[in-house]
Structures are given as C-alpha cells and as structure tokens.
C-alpha positions as CSV (number, residue, x, y, z in Angstrom):
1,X,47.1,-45.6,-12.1
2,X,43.4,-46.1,-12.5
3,X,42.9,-44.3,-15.9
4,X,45.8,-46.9,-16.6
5,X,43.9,-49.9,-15.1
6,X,40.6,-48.8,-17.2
7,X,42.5,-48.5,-20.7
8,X,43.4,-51.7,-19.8
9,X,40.4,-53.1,-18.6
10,X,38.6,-51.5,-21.4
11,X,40.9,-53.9,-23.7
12,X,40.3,-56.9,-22.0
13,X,36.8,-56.2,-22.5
14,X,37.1,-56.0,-25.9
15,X,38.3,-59.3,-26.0
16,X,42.0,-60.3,-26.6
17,X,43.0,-61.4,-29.8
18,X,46.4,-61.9,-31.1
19,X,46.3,-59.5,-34.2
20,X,49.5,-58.2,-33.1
21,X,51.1,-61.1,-33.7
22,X,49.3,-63.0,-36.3
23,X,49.0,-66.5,-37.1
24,X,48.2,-69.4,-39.4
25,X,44.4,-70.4,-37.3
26,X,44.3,-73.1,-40.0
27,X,45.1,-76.2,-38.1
28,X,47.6,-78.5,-39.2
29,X,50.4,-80.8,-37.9
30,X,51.9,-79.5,-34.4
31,X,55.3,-77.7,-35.2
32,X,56.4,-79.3,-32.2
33,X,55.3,-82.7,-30.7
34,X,57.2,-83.1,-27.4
35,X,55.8,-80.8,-25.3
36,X,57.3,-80.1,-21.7
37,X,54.2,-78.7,-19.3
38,X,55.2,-77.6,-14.9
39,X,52.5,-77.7,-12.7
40,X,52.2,-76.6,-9.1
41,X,50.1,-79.4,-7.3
42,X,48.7,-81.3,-9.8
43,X,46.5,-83.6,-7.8
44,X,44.4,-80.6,-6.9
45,X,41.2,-80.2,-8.5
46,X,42.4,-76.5,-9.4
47,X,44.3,-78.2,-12.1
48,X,41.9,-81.5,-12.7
49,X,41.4,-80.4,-16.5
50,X,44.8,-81.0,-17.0
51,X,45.2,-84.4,-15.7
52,X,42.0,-85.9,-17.6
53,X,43.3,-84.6,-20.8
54,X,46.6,-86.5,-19.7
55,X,44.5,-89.6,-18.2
56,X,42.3,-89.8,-21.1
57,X,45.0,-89.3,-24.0
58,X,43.2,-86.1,-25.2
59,X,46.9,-84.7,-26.0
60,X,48.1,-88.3,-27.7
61,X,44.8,-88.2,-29.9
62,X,46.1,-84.4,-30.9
63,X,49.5,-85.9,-31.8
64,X,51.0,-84.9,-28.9
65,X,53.9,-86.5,-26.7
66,X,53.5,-84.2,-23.1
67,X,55.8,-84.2,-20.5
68,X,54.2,-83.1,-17.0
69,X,56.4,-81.9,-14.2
70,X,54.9,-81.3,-11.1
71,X,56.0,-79.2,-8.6
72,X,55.0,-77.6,-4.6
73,X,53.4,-74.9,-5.6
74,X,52.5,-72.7,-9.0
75,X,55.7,-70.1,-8.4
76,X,57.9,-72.7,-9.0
77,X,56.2,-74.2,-12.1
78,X,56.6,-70.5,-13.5
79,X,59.8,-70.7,-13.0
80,X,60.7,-73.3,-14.7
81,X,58.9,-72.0,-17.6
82,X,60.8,-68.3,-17.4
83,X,64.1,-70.8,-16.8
84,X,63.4,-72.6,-20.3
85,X,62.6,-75.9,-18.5
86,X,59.1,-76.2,-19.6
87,X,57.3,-74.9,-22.6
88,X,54.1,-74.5,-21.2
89,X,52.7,-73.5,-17.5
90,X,49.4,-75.0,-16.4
91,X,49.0,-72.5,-13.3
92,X,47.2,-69.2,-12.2
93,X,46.7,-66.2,-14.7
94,X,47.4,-63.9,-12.2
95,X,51.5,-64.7,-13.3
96,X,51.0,-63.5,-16.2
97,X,50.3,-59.8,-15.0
98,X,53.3,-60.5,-12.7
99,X,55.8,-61.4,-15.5
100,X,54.3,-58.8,-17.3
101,X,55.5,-56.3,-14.2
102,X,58.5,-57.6,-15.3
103,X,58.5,-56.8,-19.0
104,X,58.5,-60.9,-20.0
105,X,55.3,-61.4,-21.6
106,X,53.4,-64.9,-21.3
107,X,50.1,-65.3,-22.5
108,X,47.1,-67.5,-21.2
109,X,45.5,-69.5,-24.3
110,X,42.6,-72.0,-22.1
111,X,41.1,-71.4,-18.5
112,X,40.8,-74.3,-16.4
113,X,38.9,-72.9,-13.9
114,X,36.5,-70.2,-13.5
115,X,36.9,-69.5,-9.8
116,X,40.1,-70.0,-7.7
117,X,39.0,-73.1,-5.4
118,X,41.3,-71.4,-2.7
119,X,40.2,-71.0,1.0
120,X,42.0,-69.9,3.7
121,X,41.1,-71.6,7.6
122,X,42.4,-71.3,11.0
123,X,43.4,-74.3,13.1
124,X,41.1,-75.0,16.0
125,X,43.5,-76.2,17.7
126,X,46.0,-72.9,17.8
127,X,44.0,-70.6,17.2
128,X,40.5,-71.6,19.1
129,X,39.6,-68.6,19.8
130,X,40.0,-66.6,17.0
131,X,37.8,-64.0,15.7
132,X,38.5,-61.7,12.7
133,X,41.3,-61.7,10.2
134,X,43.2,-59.4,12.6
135,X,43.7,-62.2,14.7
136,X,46.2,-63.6,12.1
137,X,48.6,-61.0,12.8
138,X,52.1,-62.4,13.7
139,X,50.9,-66.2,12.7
140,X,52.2,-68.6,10.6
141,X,49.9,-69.1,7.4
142,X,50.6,-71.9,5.1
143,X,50.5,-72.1,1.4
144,X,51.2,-74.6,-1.1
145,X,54.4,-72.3,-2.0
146,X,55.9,-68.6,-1.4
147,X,54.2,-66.7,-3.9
148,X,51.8,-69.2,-5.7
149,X,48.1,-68.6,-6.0
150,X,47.4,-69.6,-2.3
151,X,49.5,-67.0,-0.9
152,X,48.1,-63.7,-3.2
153,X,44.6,-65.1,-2.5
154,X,45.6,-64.9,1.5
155,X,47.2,-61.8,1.2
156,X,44.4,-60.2,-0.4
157,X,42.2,-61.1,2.2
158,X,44.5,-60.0,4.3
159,X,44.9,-56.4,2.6
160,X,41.3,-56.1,3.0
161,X,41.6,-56.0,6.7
162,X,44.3,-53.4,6.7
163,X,47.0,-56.2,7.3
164,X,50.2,-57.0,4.8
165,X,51.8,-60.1,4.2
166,X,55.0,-58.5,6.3
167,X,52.3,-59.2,8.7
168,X,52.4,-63.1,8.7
169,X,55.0,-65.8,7.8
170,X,54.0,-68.1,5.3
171,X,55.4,-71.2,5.1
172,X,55.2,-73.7,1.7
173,X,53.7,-76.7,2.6
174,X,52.9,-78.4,-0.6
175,X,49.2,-79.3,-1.8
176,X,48.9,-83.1,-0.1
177,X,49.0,-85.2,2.9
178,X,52.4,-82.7,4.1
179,X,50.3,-80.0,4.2
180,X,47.5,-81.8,6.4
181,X,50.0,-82.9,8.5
182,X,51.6,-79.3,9.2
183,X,48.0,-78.3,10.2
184,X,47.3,-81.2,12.5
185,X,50.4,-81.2,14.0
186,X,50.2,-77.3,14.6
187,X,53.3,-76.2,13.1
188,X,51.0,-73.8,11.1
189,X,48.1,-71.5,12.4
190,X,46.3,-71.0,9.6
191,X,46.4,-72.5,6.1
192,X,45.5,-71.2,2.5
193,X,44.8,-74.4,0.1
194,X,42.4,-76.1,-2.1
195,X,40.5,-79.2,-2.4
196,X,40.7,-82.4,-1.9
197,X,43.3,-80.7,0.9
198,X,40.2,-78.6,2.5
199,X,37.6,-80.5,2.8
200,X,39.5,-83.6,3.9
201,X,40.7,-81.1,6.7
202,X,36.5,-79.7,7.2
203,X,35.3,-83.4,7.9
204,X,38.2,-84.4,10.6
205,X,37.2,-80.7,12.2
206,X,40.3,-79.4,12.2
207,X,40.0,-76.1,10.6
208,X,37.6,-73.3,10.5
209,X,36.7,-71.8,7.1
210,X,37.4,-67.8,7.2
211,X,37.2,-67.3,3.1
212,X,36.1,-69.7,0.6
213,X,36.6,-69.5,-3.3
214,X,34.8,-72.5,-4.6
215,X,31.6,-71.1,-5.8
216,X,31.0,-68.1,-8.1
217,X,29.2,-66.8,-5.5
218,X,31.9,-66.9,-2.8
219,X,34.0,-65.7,-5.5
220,X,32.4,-62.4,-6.1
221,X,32.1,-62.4,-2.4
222,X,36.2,-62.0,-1.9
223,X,37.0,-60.5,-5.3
224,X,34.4,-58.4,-6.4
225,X,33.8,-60.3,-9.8
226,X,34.7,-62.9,-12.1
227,X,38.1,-64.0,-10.8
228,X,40.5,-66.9,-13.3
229,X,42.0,-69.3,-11.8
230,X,43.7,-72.1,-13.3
231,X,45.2,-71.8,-16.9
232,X,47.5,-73.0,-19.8
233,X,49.6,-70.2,-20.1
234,X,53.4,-69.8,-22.1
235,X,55.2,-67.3,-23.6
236,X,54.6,-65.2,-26.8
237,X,57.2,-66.3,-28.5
238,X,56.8,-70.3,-28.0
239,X,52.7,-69.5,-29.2
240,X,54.0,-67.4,-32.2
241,X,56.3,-70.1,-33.3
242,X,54.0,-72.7,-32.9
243,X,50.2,-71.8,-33.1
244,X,49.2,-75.6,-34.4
245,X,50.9,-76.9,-31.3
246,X,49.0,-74.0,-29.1
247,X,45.8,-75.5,-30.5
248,X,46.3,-78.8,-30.3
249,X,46.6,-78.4,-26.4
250,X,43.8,-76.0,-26.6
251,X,42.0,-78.6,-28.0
252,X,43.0,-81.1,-26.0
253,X,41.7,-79.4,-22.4
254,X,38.4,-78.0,-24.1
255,X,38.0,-81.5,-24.8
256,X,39.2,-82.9,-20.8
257,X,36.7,-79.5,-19.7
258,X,33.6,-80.9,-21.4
259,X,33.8,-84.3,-20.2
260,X,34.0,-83.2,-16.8
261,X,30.8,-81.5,-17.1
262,X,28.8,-84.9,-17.4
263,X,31.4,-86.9,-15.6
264,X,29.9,-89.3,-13.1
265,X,31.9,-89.8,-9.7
266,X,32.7,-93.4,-10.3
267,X,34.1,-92.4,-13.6
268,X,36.2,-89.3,-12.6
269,X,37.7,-91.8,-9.8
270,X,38.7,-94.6,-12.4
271,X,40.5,-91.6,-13.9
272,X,42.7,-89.8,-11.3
273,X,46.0,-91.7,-10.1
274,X,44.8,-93.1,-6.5
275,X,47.4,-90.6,-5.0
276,X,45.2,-87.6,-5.4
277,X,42.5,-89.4,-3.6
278,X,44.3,-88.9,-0.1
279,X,43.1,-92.0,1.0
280,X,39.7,-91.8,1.1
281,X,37.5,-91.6,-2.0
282,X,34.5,-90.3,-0.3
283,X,36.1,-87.3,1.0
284,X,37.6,-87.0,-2.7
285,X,34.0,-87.1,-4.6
286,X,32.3,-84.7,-1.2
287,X,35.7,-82.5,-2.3
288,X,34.3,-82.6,-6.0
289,X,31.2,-81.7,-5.5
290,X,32.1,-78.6,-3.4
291,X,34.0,-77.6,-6.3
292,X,32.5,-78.6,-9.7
293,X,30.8,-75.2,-10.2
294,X,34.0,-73.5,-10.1
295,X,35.8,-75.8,-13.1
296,X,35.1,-73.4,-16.3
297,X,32.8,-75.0,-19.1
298,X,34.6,-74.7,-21.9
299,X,37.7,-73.0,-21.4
300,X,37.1,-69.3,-22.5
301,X,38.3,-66.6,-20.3
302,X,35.3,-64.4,-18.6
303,X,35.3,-60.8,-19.9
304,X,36.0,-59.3,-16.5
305,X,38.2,-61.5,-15.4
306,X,41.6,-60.1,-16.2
307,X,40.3,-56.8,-14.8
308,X,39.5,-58.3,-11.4
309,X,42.7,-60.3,-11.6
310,X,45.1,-57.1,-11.8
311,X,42.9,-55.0,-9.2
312,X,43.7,-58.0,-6.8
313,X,47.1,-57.9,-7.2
314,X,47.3,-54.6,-7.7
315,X,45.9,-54.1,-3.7
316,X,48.6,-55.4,-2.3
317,X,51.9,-56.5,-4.3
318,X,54.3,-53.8,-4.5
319,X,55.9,-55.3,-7.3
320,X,52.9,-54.5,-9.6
321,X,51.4,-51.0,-8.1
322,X,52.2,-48.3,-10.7
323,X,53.5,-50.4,-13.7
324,X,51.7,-50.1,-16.6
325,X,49.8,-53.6,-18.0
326,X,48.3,-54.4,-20.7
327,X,45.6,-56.9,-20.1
328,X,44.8,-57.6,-23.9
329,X,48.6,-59.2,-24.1
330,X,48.2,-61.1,-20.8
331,X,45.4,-63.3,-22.6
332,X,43.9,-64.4,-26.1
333,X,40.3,-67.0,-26.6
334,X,40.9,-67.1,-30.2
335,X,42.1,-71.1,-29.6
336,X,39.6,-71.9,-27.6
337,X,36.7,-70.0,-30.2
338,X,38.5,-72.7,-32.9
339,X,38.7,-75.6,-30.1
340,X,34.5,-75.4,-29.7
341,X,33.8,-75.2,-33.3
342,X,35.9,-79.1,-34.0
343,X,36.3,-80.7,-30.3
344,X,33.5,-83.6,-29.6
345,X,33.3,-83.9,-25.8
C-alpha cells in the first residue's frame, strides 16, 4: 500500500492535468447554463467563496443561472450529486478519494479553502474534567453530518490516539444555531464544527478547544502538511461534456476568492444573508478573522495536498485502506491556471 500511495503521490506532485481526457481550454459560451450546485452548511465560512460569487453575481456575469441546494452536512450534498440531483458539489476533496474507493470518479476543478477550518471541543459542562483525547471514549461527538468533513477530521484525531470512531457516537447536528443548542443543552459531549459555529461557542465559554484547523500552522500541526478543504468538485463526465461551463464557475470563485482577500468587514457583512451571522455580527467578523488565513488565494490546489488528504483517510477508514487511488484523477488546476490569466478581482 505505500509504494501504492507514493506512485500516487508522485502524480499529484506532478500536477494534475486532464490530458486523459482532453478538452476545448478555448473559452466560449457555457454548454450548459442552468447549473444545479449542493452544499453542506453553506453559511459556514468553509464554504464563504461560494456564496460571494452567488452574492456578488460572479456566476450571472459568466452567463450562468446556479441553483444552490443546501444541505446538514457535506455527505449529503455528495449524495445528491452521485444521485443526479446536482451537477456540481461545493464540499471537501477528501470525497473525491472516497468515491474513487468506490470506482465513481469526481474531480475537484477550484479549492475554496486551503486549510479545513474544523475544530473539535469538549463541553465544560459534561465533560469538565477532561484531559486527553482518551477521555472521549464512549461520548457522544457531534458533527455537522455522519460522514461529512467534521466527522473524518474527528476521527482522525481520534485514530491518532489509538481510538476508532466505533469508539464514539456521532450525532449530525447541522452547522447553525441547532448545533449550539445541542452543545449548550448537553445532549452532546463534544462537538466537531467550524466557524461562525466555534467561536460563537469560545466567547459564551462553553467549549474547550482540543484541535484546531484554522491556521496553516494548526493545520500541519494535525495533518502533517498542506491539508484541502473546501472545493468545487463534479464528475468526469459532467466536466468532459462541458469544459466552458467548468470554467465559467472556475472563473466565477477565483473571482469571489480574490475579493475576499482585500474585503473589508463592513463589506463582507453587507454581503452574507444576515442568517449566517447567528445573531451577532461581532462574533461573525472575530469568527472571520480567526479564519481568513485558511480561505485559499486564488483557488489552486497545493502540491501536497491530495497526498496528505488520502494518508488521512487512509489512517482510519476501512473503506479506503488497500484500494488503489489515483490522485492525478481526483484533481485538475488547469481551470484555475486559465481563471488567473482573464479574471479581474
């Protein structure tokens, strides 16, 4: 399995291209205009890219008509994608390696993020004396949903300290005010989310931090190297059959990506829906900042990244140990190369 994993690495590091399955770069009118996107928590900032492009017409302006479904957590947006629901995925790479366990092949095409944003806390009040990770043994972890980002960053950390996730129960508790609620209310121990959710939870002292994921820093800390988060991600076929449409989304978040990097706070709250801000816009711009670093400059996928992503998995999810992936298929920046040689910020 490792000479496997460094073939594969050794791929990725090449750089992903789509030579394979070649096509028409030059861009032109979008094959397809209506464009169905699912999401997993899209008032998070882990998917913030996304909703400026939306909020700012960056897909209208690329002659697109997008259709965002939102749902608890980022397993069930891939669902709806492997169902034929929606067209386009904006959730973690790490599902692509796990569809690719499963022989269907989907393809990221623009990073959102550059580090997860995920960070997993215990409740002071049920769990005030707690010490180590062991501690979590038999508790009741929650996650946005079953099997979305939140709970393979938890069980990682978990693997790490010789426990499984047989080991706890996780429970889906969405990626808003429910899941504050199940913490307060203590019908969780311990909860694996991301921001505004965290650090509204930080300032009313209700949680203690055990693993944080905002910074690159923290990052390399848990993963041991670049780890992507966030993504546009659909299938091969949809990006064969329509590479202008691939590109004009592409487009569309480079574009959302590079405003964010000069945005002021005044300006990204006129922005966002005044859902997201969970009632309380300081906590939302103190959630920002903590965060900002880890939103990816322009949208192309660090060289080590998919590397780090499959050794994750790879430490702890049976359903991927000893298959055989290949990395360069699971990821491509050819659109985003094009996107930074014609998108003005």
């Amino acid at each position: 399995m490792q000479r496997r994993t460094f073939l594969a690495g050794s791929a990725a590091l090449a750089g992903a291209t789509l030579a394979a399955t070649p096509l028409a770069f030059a861009q032109g009118k979008p094959e397809t205009s209506k464009v169905a996107i699912a999401v997993g928590g899209k008032n998070l900032f882990y998917y913030l890219p996304l909703t400026i492009a939306e909020r700012r017409n960056y897909f209208r302006d690329e002659g697109l008509d997008v259709d965002i479904s939102d749902f608890a957590g980022g397993s069930q947006a891939l669902k709806a994608a492997v169902g034929g629901s929606a067209d386009v995925v904006s959730g973690a790479f790490e599902h692509t390696l796990l569809l690719q366990a499963q022989k269907q092949y989907f393809r990221e095409f623009v990073l959102q993020g550059r580090a997860p944003q995920i960070v997993l806390a215990v409740s002071k009040k049920t769990m005030p004396n707690y010490k180590s990770i062991a501690d979590l043994k038999g508790k009741k972890i929650g996650v946005t949903a079953p099997g979305s980002s939140t709970s393979i960053m938890a069980s990682f950390v978990l693997a790490k300290a010789g426990l499984s996730a047989k080991d706890v129960a996780f429970i889906g508790v969405g990626a808003g005010a429910g899941a504050i609620a199940a913490l307060q209310s203590g019908q969780i121990d311990a909860i694996a989310n991301l921001d505004p959710v965290m650090t509204r939870l930080e300032r009313t002292g209700d949680i203690r931090v055990v693993s944080d994921t905002r910074t690159l820093a923290d990052t390399h800390t848990v993963f041991g190297g670049d780890m992507p988060a966030g993504c546009l991600y659909a299938s091969q076929s949809f990006i064969t059959k329509n590479p202008n449409t691939t590109q004009a989304l592409t487009n569309a978040m480079v574009r959302a990506l590079k405003w964010l990097q000069t945005a002021t706070g005044s300006e990204l709250i006129s922005t966002v829906p005044e859902g997201y801000l969970l009632g309380d816009r300081a906590v939302y711009l103190d959630a920002w900042q903590h965060v900002k670093e880890a939103m990816s400059p322009d949208g192309l996928m660090p060289a080590d990244g998919p590397a780090t992503s499959l050794k994750t998995l790879q430490a702890f999810d049976p359903n991927i140990q000893g298959k055989p992936i290949d990395l360069s298929k699971a990821w491509t920046n050819d659109f985003v190369k094009k996107a930074l040689t014609t998108v003005k910020s």
